[in-house]
C-alpha positions in Angstrom: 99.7 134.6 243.1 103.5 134.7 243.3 104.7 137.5 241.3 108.1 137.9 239.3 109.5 140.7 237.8 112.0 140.3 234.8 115.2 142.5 234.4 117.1 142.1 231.3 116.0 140.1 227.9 114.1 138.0 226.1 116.0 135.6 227.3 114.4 135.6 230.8 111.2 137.3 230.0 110.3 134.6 227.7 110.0 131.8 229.8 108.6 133.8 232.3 105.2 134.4 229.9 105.3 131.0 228.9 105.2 130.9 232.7 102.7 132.7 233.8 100.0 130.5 231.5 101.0 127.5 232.9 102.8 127.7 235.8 100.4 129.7 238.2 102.4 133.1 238.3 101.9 136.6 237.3 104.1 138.7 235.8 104.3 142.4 237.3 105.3 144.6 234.7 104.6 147.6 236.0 106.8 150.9 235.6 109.0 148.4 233.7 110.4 149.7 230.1 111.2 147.1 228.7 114.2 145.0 228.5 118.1 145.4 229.4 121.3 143.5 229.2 124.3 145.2 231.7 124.4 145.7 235.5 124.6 148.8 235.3 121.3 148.8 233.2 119.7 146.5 236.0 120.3 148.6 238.4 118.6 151.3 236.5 115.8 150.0 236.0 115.5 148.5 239.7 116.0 152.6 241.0 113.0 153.3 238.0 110.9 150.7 239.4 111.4 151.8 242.6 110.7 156.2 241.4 114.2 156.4 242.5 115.2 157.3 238.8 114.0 160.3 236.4 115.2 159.7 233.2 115.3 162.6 230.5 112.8 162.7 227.4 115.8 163.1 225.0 117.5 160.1 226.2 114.4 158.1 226.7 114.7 156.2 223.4 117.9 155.0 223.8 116.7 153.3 226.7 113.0 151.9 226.0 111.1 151.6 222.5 107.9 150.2 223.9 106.9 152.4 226.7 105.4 155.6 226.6 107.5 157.7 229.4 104.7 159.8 230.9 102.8 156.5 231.2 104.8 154.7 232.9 106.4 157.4 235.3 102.7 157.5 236.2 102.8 153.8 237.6 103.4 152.5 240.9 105.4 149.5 241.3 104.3 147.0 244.4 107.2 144.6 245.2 106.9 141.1 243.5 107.9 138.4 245.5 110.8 137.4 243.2 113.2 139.2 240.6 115.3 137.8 237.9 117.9 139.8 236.7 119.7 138.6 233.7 123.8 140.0 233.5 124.4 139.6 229.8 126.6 142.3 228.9 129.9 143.4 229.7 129.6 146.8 227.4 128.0 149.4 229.8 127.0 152.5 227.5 125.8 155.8 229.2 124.3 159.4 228.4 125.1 162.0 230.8 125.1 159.1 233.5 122.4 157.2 232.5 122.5 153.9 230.7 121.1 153.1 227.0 120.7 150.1 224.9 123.4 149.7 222.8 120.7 148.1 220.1 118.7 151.1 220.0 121.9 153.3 219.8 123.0 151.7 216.4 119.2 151.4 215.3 118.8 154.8 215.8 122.0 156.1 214.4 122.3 153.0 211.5 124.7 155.2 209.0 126.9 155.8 211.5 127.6 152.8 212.9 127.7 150.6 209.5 131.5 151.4 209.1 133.6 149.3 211.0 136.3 151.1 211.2 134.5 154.9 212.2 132.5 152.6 214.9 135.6 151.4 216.3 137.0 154.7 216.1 134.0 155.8 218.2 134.2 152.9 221.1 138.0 154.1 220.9 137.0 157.6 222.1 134.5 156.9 224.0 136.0 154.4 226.5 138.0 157.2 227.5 135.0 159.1 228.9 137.1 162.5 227.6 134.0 164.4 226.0 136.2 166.7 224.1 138.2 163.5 222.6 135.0 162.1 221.4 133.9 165.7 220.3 137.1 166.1 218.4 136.6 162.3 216.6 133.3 162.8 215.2 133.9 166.5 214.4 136.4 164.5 211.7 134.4 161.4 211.3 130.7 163.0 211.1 130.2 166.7 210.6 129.9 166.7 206.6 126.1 167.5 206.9 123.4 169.3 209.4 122.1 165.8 210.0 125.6 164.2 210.6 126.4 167.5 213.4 122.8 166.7 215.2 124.0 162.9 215.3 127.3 164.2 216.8 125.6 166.3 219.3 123.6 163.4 221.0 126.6 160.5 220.3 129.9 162.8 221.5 127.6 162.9 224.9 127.9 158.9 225.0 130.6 157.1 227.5 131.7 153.9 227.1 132.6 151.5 230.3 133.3 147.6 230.8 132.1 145.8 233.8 134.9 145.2 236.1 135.2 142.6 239.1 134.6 145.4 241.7 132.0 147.6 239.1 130.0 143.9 239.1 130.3 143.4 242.8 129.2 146.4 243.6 126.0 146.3 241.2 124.9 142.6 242.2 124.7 143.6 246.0 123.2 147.2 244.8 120.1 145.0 243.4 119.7 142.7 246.4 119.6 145.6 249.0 117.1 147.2 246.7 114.8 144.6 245.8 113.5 141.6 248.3 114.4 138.8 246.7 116.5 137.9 243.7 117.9 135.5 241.4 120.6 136.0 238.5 120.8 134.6 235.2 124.3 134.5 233.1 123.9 134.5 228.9 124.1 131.3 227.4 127.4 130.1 226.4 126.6 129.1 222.8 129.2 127.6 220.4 129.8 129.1 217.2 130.2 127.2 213.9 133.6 126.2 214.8 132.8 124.6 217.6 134.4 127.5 219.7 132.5 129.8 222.1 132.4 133.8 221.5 135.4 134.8 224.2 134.2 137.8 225.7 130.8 136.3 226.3 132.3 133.0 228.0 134.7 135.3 229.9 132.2 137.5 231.0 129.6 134.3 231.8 132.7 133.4 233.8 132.7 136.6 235.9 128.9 136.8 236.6 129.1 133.4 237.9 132.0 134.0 240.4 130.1 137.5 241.7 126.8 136.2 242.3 128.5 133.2 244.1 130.2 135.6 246.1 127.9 137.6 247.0 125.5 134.5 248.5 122.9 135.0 245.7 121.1 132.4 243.2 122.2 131.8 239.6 121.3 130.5 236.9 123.2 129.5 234.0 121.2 128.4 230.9 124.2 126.5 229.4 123.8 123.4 231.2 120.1 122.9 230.3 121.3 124.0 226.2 124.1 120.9 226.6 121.0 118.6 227.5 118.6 119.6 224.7 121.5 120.2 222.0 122.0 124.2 220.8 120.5 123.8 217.7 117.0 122.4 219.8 117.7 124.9 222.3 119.1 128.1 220.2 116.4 129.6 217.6 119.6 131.5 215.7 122.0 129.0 215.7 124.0 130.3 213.0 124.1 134.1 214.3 124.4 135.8 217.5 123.6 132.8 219.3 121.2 134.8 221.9 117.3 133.4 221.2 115.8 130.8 222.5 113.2 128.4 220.8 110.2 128.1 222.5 110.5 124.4 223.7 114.0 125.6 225.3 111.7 128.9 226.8 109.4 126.1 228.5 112.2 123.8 230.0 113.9 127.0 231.4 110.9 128.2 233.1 110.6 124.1 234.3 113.8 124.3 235.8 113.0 127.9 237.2 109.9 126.6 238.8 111.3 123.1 240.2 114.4 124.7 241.5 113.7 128.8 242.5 109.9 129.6 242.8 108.2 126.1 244.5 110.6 126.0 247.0 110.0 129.5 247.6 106.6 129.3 247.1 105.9 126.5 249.9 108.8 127.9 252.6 106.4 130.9 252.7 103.4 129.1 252.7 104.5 127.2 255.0 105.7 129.8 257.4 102.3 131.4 257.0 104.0 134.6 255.1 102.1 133.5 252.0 98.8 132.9 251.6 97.9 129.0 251.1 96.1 130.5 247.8 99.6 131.3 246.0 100.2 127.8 246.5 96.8 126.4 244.9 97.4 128.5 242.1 100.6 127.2 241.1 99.5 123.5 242.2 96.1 124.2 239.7 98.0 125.2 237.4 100.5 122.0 237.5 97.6 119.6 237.1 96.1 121.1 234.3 99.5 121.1 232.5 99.7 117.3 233.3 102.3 117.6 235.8 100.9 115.7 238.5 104.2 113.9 239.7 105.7 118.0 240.6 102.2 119.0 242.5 102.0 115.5 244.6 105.4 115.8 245.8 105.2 119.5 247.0 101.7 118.5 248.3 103.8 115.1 250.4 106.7 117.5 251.7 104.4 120.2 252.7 101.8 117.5 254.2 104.6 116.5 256.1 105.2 119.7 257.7 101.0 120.5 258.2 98.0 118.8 257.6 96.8 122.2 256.6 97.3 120.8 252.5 95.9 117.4 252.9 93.0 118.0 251.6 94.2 119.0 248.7 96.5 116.7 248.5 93.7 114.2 248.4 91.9 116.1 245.8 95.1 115.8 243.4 96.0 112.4 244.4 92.4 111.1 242.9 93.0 113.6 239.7 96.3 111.8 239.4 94.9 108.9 239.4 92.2 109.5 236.7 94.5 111.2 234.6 97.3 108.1 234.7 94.7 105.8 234.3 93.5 107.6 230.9 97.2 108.0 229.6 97.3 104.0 230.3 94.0 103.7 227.9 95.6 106.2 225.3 98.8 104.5 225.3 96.9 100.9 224.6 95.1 102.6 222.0 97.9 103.9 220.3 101.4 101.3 220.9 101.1 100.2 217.4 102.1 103.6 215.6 103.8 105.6 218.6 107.2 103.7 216.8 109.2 106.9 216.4 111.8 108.2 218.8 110.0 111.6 219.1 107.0 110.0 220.0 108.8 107.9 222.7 110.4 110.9 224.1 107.3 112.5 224.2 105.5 109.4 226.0 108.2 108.8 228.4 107.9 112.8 229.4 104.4 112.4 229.5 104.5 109.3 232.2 107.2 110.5 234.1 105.1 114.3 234.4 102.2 112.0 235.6 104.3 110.3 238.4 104.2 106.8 236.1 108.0 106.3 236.3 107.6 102.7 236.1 105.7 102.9 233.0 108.4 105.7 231.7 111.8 103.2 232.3 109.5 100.2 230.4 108.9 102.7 227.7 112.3 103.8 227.7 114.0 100.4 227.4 113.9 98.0 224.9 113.8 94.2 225.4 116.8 93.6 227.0 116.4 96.2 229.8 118.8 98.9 227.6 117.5 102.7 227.6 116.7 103.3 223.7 118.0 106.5 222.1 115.8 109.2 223.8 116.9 113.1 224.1 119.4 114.1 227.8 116.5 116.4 228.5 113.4 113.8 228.6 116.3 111.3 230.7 116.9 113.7 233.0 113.1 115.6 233.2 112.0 111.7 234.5 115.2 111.4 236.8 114.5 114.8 238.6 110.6 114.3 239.1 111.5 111.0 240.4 113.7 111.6 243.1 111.3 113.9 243.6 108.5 111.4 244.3 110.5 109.4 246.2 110.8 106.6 243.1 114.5 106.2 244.1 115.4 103.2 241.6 114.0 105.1 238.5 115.5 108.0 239.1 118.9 106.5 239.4 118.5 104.7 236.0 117.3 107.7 234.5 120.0 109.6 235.6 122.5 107.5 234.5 120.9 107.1 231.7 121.7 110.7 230.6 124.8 110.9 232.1 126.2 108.0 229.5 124.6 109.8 226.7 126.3 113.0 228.2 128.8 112.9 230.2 128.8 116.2 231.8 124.9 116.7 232.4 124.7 118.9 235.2 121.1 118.1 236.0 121.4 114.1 236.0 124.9 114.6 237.7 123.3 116.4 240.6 120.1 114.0 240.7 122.6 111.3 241.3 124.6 113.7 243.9 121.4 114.0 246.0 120.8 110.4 246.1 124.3 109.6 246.6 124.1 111.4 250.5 120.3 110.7 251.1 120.3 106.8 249.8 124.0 106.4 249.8 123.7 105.2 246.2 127.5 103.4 244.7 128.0 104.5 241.4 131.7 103.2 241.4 132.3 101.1 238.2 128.6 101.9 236.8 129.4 105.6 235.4 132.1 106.4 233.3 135.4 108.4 235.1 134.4 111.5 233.5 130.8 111.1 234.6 131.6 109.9 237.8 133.8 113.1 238.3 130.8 115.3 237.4 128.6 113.7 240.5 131.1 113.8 242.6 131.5 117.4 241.6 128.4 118.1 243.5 128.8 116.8 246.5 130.4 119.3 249.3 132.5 118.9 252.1 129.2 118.6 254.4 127.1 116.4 252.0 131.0 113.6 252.3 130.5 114.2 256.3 127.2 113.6 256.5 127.0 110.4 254.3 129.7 109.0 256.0 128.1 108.7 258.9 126.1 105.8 257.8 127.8 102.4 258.0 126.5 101.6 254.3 128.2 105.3 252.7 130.0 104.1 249.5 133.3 105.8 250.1 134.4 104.6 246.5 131.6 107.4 245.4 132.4 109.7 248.4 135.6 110.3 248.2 137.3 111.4 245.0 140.8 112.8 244.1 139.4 116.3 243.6 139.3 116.7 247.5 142.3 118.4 248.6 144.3 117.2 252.2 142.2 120.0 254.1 139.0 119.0 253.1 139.9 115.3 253.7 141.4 116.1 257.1 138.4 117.7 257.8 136.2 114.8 256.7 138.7 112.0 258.5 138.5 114.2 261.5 134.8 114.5 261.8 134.4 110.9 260.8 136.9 109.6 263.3 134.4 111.2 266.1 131.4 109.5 265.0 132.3 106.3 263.8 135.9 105.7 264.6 139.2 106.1 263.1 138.9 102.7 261.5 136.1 104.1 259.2 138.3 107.4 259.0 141.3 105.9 257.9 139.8 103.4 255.0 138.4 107.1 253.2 142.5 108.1 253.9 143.2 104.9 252.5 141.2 105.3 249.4 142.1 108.8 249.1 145.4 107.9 249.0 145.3 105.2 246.4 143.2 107.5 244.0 146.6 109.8 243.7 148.6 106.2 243.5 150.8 107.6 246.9 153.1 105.1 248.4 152.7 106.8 251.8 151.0 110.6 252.8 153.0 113.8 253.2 150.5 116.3 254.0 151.7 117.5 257.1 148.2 118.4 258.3 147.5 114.6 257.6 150.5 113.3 259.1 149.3 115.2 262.3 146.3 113.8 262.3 147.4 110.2 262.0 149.9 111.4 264.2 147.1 111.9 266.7 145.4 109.0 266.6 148.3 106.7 266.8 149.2 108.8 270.4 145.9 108.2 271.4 146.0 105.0 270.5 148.9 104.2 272.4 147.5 105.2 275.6 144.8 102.5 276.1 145.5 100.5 278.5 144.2 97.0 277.0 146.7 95.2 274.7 144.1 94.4 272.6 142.5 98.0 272.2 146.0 99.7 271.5 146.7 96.8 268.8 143.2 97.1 267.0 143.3 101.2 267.1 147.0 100.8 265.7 146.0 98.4 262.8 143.1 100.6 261.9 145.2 103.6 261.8 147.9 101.7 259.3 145.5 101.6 256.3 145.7 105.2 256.1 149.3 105.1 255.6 150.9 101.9 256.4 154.2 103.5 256.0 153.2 105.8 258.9 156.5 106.1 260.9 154.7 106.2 264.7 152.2 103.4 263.9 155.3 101.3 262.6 156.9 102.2 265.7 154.4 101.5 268.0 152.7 98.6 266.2 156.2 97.2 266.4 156.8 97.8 270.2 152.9 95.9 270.5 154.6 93.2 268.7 157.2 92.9 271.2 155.1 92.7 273.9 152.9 89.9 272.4 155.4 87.7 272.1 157.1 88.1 274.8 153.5 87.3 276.6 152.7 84.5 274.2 156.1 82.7 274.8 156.1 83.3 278.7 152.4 81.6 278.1 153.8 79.0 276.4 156.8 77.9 278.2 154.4 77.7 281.3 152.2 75.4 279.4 149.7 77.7 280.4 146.9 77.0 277.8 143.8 79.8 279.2 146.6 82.5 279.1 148.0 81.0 276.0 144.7 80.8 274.0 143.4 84.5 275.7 145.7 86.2 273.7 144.7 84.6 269.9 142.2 87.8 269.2 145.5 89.7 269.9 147.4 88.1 267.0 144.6 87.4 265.1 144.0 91.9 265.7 147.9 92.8 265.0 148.9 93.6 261.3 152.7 91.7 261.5 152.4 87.5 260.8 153.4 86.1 263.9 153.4 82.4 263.2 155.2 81.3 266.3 152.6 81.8 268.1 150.4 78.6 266.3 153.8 76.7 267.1 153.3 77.3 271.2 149.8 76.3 270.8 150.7 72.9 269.0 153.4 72.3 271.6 151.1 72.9 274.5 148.3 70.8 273.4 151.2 67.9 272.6 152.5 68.7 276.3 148.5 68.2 277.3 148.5 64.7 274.9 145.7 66.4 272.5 147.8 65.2 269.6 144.8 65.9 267.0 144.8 69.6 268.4 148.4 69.6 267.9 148.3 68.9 264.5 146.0 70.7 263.4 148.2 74.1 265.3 151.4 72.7 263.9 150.4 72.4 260.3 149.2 76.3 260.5 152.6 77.0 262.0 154.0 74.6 258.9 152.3 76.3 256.3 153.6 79.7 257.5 157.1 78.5 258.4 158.0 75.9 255.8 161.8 75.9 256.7 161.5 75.6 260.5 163.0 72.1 261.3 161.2 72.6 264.9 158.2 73.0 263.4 158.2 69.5 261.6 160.0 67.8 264.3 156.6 68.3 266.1 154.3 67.4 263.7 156.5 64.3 262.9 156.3 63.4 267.1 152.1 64.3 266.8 151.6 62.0 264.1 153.1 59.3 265.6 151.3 59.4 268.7 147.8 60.3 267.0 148.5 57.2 264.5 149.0 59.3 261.3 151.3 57.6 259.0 151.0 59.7 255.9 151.6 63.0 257.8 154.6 61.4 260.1 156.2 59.8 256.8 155.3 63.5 255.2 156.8 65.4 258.6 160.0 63.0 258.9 161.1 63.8 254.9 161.1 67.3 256.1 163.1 67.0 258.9 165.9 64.7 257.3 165.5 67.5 254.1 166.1 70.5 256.9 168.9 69.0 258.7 172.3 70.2 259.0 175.2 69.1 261.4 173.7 71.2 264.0 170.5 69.3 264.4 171.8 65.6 263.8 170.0 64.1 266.9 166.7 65.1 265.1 167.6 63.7 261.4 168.2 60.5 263.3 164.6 60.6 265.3 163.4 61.0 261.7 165.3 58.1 260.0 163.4 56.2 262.9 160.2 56.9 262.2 160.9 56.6 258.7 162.2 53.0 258.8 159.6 52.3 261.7 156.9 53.1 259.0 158.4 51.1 256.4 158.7 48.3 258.7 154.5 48.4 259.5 154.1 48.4 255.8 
């Protein structure tokens, strides 16, 4: 079996019990006294495991109640495959060097410590580590009796410390050299009555989190999962020190401990052959007979993919899944009429989706109209995870938004949706809320961005969010640019840009890259390529000053070529360059106006039309313009477009252009005439 060894409280030794019932683990508790809350503690009892530590007899109750010492000095302690060490405590509390329980201190020593102000006192003289100082205190504080002067003897002997950045650091990559593999668990950041969390333990939640990051380790942090279920569901002492779990809360910690740190562990070692395939049955036995088909056929499938070593029991599961769905179908028929209350719809939604039924979960969990009724985050998000899982990609999206509506910050949901926004480039632009939204997209890395960008269908609206900063965008433009081109680069600048409402970019490491491509840009030799690389790169920043300049100079050049085309009556050079100013990001309506004068030239009058009224409706005020529509009609027989085309000329006329207001007078009293 996979074995795990707790260090610190009931907090992580809980679950773990609950654990090894259902979950196909064992516990391996040997030569360990019992529970601890510090890292300084931690390590302790990882050097006592180990025989590395002696501790005194004298001290020995101040640091375990429930062992015997001579018993378990006696044991030997064979490595389990996985340690979790719970950091609770920033008070570190030792006795000639070695670490006590600050509960058994005051338990032991209860008179002393039930005035306030003499305990303070106490910490006071203690946190200097000056023996004497101490000495001198309780000498004044607690000498009056014999029994008083024996207390002293033991507590002037006690040093006070508080974990520090470096003190942490220095304990969290103590415990991974010494043991093989670990994970670390931060206290619970419980609110108080008033709605406010206890400072030091946030601060110090804070700290552990930062140092095990650091230092390339797992962590845990129970707070997330006690947002989902609601602290009073999720705290046993709501009211008081805020540090017991209830037992439902014990089993979802010890879910999330198995979906997310021991199954993957598990099957990377079975499946590298540095586990026997035996560890694995037991955990997948043990899955079944908890009902949790949908978690044991989806390790089955990914390992089955790897090996056909598992397929057989694969199989084996696969028909027990079956059986067992098909007998929660016949319950569930049996019993629709009275399962009416919202518990019992939780619990029969967590029951499907644990048996791989999502289907049936989302039709339990919505009412008539396709809306999710009121169901806890935690039975949401339970179904959204073991979906994804199975590969049920639609139900585990609903589910997760499901519980991201009802909670806007649920971590668990928000990372479901993460996953599935890089592996099934899922848009959840406009259907979560901003503050949800911002959660998801608080999961996704630099890498996860790069690597759904790569696909032609990645919702960059989802992608990209404000919180990335210029260097992670240049480095996601940069990489994107090489595999799918700067015009799929620059529309994630582009939205990038819009998200922090900025007229233009002024990042210089931005600037340099659009910089870049507008250089490289500019050295292709087609006319075409230069003008389509140089309009792609303008919706980054279309106020980009050398992708102004150089779209400008293309400009230039295309007319120049268009009306050298034209005046040559040259209608294959003429109509060759139309992708050209169709590609270029600057109107350049002139150009319809050389067409419609050629094909007039040619006698394709209808053709001629149809140019010039483009031209017209993009030049209104061009006199030249109209005097050419007004000639076309006329010779293709349109009367209400030449009557139309000679107002407009006789409206645009000045003395400069007299010989044309007369030509339209003509027509005009030509047309009148035929009527």
């Amino acid at each position: 079996m996979f074995t795990v060894t707790p260090i610190g409280s009931c907090r992580i030794a809980t679950p773990l019990r609950l654990g090894q019932s259902t979950r196909g683990i064992r516990l391996n508790l040997n030569r360990s006294y019992g529970y601890c809350h510090s890292p300084a503690e931690a390590v302790q009892l990882a050097r006592f495991l180990r025989g590395e530590v002696t501790i005194a007899a004298d001290v020995w109750p101040l640091v375990s109640r429930s062992h015997r010492l001579e018993t378990l000095s006696s044991e030997t302690h064979v490595p389990s495959d996985l340690y979790v060490i719970e950091l609770a405590s920033a008070k570190e509390l030792t006795i000639d060097g070695v670490s006590v329980q600050l509960n058994y201190l005051k338990s032991t020593y209860p008179d002393f410590f039930a005035d306030p102000d003499r305990m303070q006192g106490f910490w006071d003289a203690a946190q200097t580590g000056d023996r004497a100082r101490t000495t001198a205190f309780l000498d004044k504080a607690w000498s009056a009796t014999d029994a008083q002067r024996a207390d002293s003897v033991v507590l002037s002997r006690i040093t006070l410390n508080y974990v520090t950045p470096d003190s942490l650091a220095q304990d969290i990559q103590t415990l991974g050299r010494l043991l093989p593999d670990v994970m670390f668990v931060s206290h619970v950041n419980a609110r108080k009555p008033d709605g406010q969390t206890i400072k030091s333990r946030a601060s110090f939640i804070s700290l552990v989190s930062d140092g095990v990051r650091d230092a390339g380790f797992d962590l845990y942090d129970p707070t997330q999962l006690m947002a989902e279920f609601g602290q009073p569901a999720a705290i046993e002492d709501d009211s008081t020190s805020l540090a017991h779990f209830t037992t439902s809360f014990s089993t979802a910690v010890m879910d999330d401990w198995m979906a997310r740190f021991i199954a993957p562990r598990t099957d990377a070692a079975v499946a590298s052959g540095t586990a026997p395939a035996e560890t694995l049955r037991a955990q997948i036995d043990a899955a079944c007979a908890a009902g949790h088909y949908a978690d044991a056929t989806s390790r089955l499938s990914a390992l089955s993919s790897k090996t056909e070593d598992h397929r057989p029991l694969g199989k084996k599961v696969h028909r027990a899944q079956k059986a067992a769905q098909a007998q929660f179908h016949k319950e569930l028929s049996a019993t629709a009429e009275t399962a009416a209350s919202t518990l019992d719809i939780a619990a029969t939604v967590q029951q499907a989706g644990r048996l791989g039924l999502f289907e049936t979960a989302l039709i339990l969990a919505t009412d008539a109209e396709d809306r999710f009724v009121s169901l806890p985050c935690h039975v949401l998000t339970d179904v959204a995870v073991r979906a994804a899982a199975g590969g049920d990609t639609r139900s585990a999206v609903r589910f997760a938004i499901a519980a991201c509506h009802q909670h806007g910050t649920a971590d668990r949901a928000a990372q479901v949706l993460a996953d599935l926004v890089v592996t099934h480039r899922t848009d959840l632009s406009g259907v979560l809320e901003p503050k949800a939204l911002a959660k998801v997209q608080s999961y996704l890395s630099v890498a996860d961005i790069e690597t759904a960008l790569t696909h032609t269908d990645a919702p960059v609206r989802t992608l990209i969010s404000s919180r990335l900063t210029a260097v992670e965008l240049t480095r996601i433009a940069t990489s994107l640019a090489e595999k799918r081109g700067v015009d799929a680069a620059a529309r994630v600048l582009a939205h990038w840009r819009d998200l922090h409402d900025m007229p233009r970019l002024r990042d210089k490491g931005l600037i340099a890259l659009l910089d870049d491509w507008s250089e490289t840009a500019t050295r292709l030799r087609r006319p075409l390529d230069r003008i389509c690389a140089l309009t792609a790169v303008q919706q980054a920043d279309p106020r980009h000053k050398a992708t102004r300049d150089a779209l400008r100079t293309a400009r230039i050049d295309l007319v120049s070529r268009f009306r050298a085309a034209g005046k040559a009556r040259d209608w294959t050079a003429l109509s060759a360059l139309a992708t050209e100013v169709q590609a270029i990001a600057i109107p350049l309506p002139e150009y319809d106006l050389w067409r419609a004068r050629v094909q007039f030239d040619e006698g394709d009058f209808a053709r001629a039309i149809d140019y010039g009224s483009v031209a017209a409706d993009k030049m209104p005020d061009r006199i030249n313009v109209w005097v050419l529509l007004m000639r076309a009609a006329v010779k293709a027989g349109d009367t209400p477009l030449a009557a139309k085309a000679a107002d407009r000329v006789i409206a645009l006329s000045d003395e400069t252009t007299q010989k044309l207001r007369t030509q339209a007078e003509a027509v005009q009293r030509r047309l009148h005439a035929e009527v």
